[in-house]
C-alpha positions, 0 to 999 in steps of 0.5 A: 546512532539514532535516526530520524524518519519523516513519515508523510500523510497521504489519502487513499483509495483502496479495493475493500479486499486489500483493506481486508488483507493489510488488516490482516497483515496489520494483526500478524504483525502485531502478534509476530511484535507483541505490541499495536501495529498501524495498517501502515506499517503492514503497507510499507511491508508489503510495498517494500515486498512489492516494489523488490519486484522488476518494474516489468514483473508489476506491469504485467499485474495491471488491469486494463481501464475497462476491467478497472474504470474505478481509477479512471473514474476518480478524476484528474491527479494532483501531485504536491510535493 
């Protein structure tokens, strides 16, 4: 049976060091897959990793917006669906 995934587009602010680490990701599972990986497949691996966690657990991980004013900083949010 085949199924049909839809894969959305969406533009990212992100910290160079996460970069860094998907990019690593990114490389081991290109070697663990023998074949090119794209960087979003390393996100949704570890985003489903992540998000295995209880909401509750990832709050706990959250900075204040004085110790991270960079989201703060990039203005209002507009979500389209």
């Amino acid at each position: 049976m085949t199924t049909t995934t839809n894969l959305v587009r969406l533009n990212l602010h992100l910290r160079p060091e996460h970069l860094d680490r998907l990019t690593t990701l990114a490389c081991a599972l290109s070697r663990r897959k023998c074949r090119d990986t794209r960087l979003a497949e390393a996100m949704e691996l570890a985003l489903t990793a992540g998000l295995s966690w209880a909401d509750d657990d990832l709050l706990d991980l959250t900075k204040t917006d004085r110790e991270e004013p960079q989201w703060v900083a990039l203005g209002p949010i507009v979500r389209k669906r």
